[in-house]
Structure formats: C-alpha cells, structure tokens
N, CA, C and O atoms as a GROMACS GRO file, in nm:
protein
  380
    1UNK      N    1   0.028   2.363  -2.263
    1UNK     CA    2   0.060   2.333  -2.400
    1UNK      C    3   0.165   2.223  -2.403
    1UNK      O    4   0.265   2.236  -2.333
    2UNK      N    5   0.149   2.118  -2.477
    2UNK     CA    6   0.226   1.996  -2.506
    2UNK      C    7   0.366   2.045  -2.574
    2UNK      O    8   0.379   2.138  -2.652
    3UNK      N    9   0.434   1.988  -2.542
    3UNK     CA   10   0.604   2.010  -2.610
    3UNK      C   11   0.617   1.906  -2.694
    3UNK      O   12   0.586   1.790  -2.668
    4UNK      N   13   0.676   1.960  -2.821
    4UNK     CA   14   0.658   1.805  -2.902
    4UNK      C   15   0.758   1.702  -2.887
    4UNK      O   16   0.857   1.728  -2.818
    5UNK      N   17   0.748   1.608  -2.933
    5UNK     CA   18   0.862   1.500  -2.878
    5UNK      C   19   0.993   1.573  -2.951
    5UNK      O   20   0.983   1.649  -3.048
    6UNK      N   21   1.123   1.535  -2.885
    6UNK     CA   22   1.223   1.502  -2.975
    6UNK      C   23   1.291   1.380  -2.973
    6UNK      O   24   1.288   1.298  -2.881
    7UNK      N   25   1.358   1.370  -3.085
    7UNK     CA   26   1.420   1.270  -3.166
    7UNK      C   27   1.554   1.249  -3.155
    7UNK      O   28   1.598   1.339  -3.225
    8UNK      N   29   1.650   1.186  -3.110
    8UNK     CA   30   1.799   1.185  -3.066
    8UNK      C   31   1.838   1.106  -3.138
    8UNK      O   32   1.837   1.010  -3.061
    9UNK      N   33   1.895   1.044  -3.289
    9UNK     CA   34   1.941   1.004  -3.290
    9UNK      C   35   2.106   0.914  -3.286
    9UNK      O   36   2.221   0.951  -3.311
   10UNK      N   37   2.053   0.794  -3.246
   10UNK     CA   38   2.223   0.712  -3.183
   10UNK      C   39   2.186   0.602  -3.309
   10UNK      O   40   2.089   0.577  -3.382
   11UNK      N   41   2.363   0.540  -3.281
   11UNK     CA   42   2.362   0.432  -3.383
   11UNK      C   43   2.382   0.325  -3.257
   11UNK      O   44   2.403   0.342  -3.137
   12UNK      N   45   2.370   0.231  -3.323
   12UNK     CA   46   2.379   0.082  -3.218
   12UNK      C   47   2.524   0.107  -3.142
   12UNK      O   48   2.544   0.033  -3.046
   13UNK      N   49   2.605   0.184  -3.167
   13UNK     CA   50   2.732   0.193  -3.090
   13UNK      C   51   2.782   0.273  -2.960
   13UNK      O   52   2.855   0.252  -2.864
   14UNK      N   53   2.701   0.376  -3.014
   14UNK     CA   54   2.657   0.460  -2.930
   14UNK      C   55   2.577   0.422  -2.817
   14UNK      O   56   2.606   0.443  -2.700
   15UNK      N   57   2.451   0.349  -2.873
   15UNK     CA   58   2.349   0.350  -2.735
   15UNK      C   59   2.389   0.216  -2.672
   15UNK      O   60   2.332   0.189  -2.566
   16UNK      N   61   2.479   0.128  -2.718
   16UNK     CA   62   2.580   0.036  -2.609
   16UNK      C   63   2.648   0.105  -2.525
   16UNK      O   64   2.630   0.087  -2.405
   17UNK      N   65   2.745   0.204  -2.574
   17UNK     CA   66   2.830   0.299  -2.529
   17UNK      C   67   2.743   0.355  -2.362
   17UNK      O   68   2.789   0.342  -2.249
   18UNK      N   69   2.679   0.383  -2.381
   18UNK     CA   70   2.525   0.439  -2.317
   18UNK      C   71   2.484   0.369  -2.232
   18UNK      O   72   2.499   0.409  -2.116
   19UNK      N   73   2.429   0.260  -2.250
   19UNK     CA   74   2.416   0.154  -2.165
   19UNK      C   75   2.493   0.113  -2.050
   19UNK      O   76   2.462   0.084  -1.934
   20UNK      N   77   2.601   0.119  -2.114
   20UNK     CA   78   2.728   0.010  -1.994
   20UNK      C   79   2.748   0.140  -1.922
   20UNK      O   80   2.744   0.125  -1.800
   21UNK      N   81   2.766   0.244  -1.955
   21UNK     CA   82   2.800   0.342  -1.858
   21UNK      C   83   2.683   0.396  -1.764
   21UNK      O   84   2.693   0.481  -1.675
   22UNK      N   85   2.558   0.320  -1.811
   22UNK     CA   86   2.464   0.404  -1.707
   22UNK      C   87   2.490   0.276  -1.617
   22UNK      O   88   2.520   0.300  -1.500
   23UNK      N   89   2.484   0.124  -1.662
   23UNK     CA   90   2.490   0.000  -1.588
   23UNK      C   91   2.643   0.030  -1.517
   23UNK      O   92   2.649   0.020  -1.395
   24UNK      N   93   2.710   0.050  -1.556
   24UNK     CA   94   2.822   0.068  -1.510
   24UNK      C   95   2.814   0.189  -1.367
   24UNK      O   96   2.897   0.163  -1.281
   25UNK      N   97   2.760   0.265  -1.349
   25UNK     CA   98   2.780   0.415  -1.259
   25UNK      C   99   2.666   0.376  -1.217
   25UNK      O  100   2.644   0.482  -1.159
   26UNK      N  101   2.553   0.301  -1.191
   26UNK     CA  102   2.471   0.233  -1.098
   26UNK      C  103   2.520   0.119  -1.010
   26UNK      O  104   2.483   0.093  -0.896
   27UNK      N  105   2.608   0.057  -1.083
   27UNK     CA  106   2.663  -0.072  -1.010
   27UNK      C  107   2.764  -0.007  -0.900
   27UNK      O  108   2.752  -0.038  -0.782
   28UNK      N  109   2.860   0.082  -0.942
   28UNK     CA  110   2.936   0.126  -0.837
   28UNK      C  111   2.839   0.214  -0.752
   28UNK      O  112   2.874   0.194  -0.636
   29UNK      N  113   2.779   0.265  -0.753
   29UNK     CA  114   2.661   0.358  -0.657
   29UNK      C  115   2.623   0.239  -0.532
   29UNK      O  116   2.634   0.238  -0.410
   30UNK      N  117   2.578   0.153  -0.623
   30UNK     CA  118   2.516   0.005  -0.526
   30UNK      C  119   2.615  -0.033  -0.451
   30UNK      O  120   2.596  -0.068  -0.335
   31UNK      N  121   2.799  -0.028  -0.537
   31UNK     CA  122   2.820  -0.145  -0.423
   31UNK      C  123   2.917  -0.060  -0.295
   31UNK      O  124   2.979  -0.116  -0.204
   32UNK      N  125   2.908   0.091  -0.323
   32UNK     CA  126   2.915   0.153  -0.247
   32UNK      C  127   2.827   0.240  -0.141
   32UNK      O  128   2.844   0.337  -0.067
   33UNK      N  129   2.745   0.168  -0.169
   33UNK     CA  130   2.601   0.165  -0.061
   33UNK      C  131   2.604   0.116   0.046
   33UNK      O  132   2.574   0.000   0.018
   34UNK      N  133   2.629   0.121   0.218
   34UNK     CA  134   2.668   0.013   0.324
   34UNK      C  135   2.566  -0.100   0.302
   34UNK      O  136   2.451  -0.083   0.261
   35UNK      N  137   2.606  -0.180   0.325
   35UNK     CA  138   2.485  -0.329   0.336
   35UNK      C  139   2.418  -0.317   0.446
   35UNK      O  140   2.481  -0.272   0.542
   36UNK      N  141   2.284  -0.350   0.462
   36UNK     CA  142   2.236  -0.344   0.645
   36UNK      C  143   2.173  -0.474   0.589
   36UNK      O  144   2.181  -0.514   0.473
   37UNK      N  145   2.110  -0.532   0.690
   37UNK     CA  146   2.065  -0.690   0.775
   37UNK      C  147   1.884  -0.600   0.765
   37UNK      O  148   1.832  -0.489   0.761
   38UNK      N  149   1.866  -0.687   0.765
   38UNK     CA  150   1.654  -0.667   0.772
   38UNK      C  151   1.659  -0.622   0.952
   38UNK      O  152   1.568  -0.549   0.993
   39UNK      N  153   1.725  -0.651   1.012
   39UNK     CA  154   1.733  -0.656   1.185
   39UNK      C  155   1.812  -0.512   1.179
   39UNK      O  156   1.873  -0.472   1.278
   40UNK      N  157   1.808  -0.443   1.069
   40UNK     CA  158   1.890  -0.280   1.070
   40UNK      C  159   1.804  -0.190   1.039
   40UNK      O  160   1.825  -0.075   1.078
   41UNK      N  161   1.674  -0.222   0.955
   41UNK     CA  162   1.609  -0.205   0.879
   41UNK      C  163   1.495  -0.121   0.967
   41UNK      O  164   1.408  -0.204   0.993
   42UNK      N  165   1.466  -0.025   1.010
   42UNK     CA  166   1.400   0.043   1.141
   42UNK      C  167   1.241   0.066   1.033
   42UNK      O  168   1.143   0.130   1.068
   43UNK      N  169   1.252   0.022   0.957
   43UNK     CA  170   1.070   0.051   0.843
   43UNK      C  171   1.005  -0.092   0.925
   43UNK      O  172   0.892  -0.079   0.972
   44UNK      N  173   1.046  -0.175   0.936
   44UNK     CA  174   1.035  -0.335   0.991
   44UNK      C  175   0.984  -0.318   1.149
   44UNK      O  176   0.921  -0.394   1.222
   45UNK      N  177   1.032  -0.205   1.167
   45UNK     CA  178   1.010  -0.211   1.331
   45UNK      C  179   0.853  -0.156   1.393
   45UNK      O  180   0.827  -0.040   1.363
   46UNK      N  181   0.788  -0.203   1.446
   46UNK     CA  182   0.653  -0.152   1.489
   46UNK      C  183   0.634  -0.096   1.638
   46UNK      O  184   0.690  -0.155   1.731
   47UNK      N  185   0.556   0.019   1.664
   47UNK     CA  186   0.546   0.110   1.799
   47UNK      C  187   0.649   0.033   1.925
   47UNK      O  188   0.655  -0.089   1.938
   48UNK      N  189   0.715   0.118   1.999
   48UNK     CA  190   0.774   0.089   2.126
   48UNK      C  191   0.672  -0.003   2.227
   48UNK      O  192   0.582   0.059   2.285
   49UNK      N  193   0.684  -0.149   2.249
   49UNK     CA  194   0.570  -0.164   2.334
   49UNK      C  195   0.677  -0.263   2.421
   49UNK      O  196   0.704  -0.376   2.381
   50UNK      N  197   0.737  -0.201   2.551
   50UNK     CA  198   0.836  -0.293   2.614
   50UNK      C  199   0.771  -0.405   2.661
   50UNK      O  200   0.839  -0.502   2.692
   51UNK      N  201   0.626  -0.410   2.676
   51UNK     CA  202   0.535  -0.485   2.762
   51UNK      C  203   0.539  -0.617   2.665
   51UNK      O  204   0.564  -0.728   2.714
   52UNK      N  205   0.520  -0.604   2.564
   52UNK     CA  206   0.510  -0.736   2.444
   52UNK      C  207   0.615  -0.771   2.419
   52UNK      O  208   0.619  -0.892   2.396
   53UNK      N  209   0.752  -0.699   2.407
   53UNK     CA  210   0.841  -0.733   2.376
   53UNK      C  211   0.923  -0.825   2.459
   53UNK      O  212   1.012  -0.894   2.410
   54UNK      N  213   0.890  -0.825   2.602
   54UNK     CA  214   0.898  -0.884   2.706
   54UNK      C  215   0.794  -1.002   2.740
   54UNK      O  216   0.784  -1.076   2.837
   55UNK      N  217   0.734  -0.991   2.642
   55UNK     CA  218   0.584  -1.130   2.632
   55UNK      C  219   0.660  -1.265   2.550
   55UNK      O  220   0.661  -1.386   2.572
   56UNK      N  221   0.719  -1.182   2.450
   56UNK     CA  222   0.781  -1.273   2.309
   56UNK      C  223   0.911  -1.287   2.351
   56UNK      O  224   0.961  -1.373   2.279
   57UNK      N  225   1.018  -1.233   2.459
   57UNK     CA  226   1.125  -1.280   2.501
   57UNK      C  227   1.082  -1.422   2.556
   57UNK      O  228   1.132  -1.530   2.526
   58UNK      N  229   1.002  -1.404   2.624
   58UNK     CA  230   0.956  -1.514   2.716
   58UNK      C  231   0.913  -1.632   2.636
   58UNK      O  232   0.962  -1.745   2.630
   59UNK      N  233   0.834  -1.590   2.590
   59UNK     CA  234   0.766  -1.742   2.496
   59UNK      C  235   0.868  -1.775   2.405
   59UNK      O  236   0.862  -1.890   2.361
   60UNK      N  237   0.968  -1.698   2.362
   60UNK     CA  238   1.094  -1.741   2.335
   60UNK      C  239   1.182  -1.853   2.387
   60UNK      O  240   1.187  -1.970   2.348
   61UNK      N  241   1.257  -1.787   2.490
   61UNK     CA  242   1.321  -1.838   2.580
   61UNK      C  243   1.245  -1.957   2.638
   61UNK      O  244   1.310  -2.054   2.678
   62UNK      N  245   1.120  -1.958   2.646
   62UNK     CA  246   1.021  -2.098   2.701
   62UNK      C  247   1.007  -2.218   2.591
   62UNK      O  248   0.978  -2.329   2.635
   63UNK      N  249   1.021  -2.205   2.474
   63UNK     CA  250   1.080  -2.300   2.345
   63UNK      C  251   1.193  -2.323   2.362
   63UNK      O  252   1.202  -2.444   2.346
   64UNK      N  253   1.319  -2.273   2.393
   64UNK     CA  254   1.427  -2.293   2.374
   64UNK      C  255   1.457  -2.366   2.511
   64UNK      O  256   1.536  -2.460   2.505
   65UNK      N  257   1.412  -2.340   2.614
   65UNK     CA  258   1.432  -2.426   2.737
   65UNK      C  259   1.362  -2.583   2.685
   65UNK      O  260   1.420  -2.689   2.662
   66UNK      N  261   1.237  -2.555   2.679
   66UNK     CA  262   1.155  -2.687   2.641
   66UNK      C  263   1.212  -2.785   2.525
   66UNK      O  264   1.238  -2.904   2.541
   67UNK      N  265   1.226  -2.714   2.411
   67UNK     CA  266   1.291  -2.773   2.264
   67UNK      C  267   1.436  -2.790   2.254
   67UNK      O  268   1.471  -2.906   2.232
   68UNK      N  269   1.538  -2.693   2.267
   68UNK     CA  270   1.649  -2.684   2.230
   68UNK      C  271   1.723  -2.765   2.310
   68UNK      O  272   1.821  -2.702   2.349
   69UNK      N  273   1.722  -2.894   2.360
   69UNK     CA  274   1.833  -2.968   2.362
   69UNK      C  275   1.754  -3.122   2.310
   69UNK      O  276   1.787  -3.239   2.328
   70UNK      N  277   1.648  -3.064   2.246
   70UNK     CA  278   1.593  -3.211   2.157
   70UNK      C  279   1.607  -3.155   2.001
   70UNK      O  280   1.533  -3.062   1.968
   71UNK      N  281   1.672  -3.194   1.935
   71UNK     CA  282   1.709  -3.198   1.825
   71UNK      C  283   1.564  -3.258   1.734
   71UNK      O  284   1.501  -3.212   1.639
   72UNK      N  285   1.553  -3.364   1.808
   72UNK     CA  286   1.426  -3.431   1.744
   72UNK      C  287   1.286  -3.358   1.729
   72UNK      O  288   1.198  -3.387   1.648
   73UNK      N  289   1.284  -3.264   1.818
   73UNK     CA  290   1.155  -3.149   1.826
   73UNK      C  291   1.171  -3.054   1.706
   73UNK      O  292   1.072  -2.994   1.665
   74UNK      N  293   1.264  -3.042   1.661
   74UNK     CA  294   1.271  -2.961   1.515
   74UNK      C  295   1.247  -2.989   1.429
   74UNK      O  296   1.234  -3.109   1.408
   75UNK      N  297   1.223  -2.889   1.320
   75UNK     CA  298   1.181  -2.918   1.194
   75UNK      C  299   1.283  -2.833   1.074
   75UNK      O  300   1.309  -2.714   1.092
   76UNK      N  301   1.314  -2.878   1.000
   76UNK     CA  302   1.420  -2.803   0.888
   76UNK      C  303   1.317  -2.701   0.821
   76UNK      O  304   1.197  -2.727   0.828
   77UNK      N  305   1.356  -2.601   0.765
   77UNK     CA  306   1.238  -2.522   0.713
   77UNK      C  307   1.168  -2.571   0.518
   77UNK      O  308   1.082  -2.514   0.451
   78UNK      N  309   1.252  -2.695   0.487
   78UNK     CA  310   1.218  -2.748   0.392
   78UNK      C  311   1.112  -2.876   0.451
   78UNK      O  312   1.020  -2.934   0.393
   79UNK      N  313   1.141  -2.885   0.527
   79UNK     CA  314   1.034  -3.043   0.607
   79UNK      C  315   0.908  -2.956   0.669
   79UNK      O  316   0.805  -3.014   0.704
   80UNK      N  317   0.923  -2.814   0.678
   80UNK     CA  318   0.800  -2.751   0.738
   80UNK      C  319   0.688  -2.692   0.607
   80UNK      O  320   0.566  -2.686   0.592
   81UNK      N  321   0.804  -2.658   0.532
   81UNK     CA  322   0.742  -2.596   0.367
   81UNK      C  323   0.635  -2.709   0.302
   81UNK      O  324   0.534  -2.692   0.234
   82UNK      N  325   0.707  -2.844   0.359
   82UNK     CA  326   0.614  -2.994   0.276
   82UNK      C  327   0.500  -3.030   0.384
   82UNK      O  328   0.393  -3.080   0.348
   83UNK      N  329   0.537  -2.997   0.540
   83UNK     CA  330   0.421  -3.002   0.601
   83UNK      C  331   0.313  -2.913   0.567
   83UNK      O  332   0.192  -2.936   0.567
   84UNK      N  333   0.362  -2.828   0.544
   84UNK     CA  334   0.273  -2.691   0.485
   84UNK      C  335   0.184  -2.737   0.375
   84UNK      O  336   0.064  -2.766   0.376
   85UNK      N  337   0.234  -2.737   0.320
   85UNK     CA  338   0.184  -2.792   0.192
   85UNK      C  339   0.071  -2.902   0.195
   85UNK      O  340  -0.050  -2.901   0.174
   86UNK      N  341   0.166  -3.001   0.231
   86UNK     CA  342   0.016  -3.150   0.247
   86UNK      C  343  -0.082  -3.095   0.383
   86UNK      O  344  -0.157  -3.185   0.422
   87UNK      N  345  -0.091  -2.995   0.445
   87UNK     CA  346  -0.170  -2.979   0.540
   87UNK      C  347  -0.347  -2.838   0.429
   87UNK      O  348  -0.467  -2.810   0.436
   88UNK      N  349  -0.205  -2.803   0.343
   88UNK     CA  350  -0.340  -2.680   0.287
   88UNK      C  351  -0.379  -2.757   0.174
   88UNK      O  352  -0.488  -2.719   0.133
   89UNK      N  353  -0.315  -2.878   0.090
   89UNK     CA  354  -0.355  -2.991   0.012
   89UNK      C  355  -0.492  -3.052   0.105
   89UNK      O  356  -0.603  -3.050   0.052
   90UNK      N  357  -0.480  -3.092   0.208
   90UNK     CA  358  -0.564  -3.162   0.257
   90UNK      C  359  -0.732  -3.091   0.306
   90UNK      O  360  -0.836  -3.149   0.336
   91UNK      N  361  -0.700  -2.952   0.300
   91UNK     CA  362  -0.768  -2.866   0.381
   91UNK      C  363  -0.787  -2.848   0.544
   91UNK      O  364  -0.868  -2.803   0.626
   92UNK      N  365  -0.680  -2.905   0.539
   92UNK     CA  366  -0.653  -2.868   0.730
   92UNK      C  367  -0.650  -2.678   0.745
   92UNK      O  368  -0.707  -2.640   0.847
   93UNK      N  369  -0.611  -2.600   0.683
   93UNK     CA  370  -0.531  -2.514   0.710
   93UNK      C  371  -0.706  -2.420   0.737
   93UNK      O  372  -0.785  -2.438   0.644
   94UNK      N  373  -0.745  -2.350   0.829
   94UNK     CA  374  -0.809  -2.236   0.817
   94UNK      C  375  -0.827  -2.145   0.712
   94UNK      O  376  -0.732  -2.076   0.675
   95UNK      N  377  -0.956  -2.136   0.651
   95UNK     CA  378  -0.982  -2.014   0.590
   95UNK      C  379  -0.881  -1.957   0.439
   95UNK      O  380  -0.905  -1.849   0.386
   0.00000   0.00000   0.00000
C-alpha cells in the first residue's frame, strides 16, 4: 500500500538555511577525507602477474635508456593530442 506524499512546508529562508548547512557538513566530511593519488587507488589495480609486470619494467626502462637523454625524441602531451587529432582527421588511425 502506497503512503501518501507529505508536504513540509519552508519559506525561502528556511530552505537557504537548509542548504548551506547540508553544503556546509558535506564540504567538511570531504575535506576531512585523506586524499590518495590514482597510484593508491587498489580498484585500478589488475590480477598479481609478476611475469608482465617485469615485461613493462623492461620496455620501460628500454625507452628511457634509448629516449631519455634526447629531449628531441619527445613529445609534449599537447603536441601528441594535435598529432592525434590530424592523424584520426586524416583516417590514419585504425578502426
């Protein structure tokens, strides 16, 4: 069986009143919340596989030997966003 609605009425002073204190006692909740980093974030993390993880150290570390003391081999991630772009403009990009 349905309950019928009820009716509360507030005046505009009130349901300001109302407002700031719910905005208000959410904001302190939040900023007393610890902060974590996405790299804290263990939902992000996928099955234990030491074998791959030790695949991608490597091919890591094998860019950074090869690239990282050429400056010129880089790309800013705004100069990669515009390569991006004129490459799926052009229809280079797969699928």
């Amino acid at each position: 069986m349905s309950t019928p609605p009820t009716t509360i009425p507030l005046n505009p002073a009130d349901l300001e009143a109302l407002v700031r204190r719910v905005v208000r006692e959410e904001l302190v909740r939040l900023l007393r919340a610890p902060l974590h980093s996405i790299l804290e974030d263990e939902k992000h993390e996928g099955p234990e596989d030491p074998t791959e993880d030790e695949r991608l150290l490597q091919e890591a570390l094998t860019v950074l030997r090869d690239y990282g003391d050429k400056p010129e081999a880089w790309m800013s991630w705004e100069d990669f966003e515009a390569e991006l772009e004129r490459a799926e403009a052009a229809g280079e990009l797969p699928g």
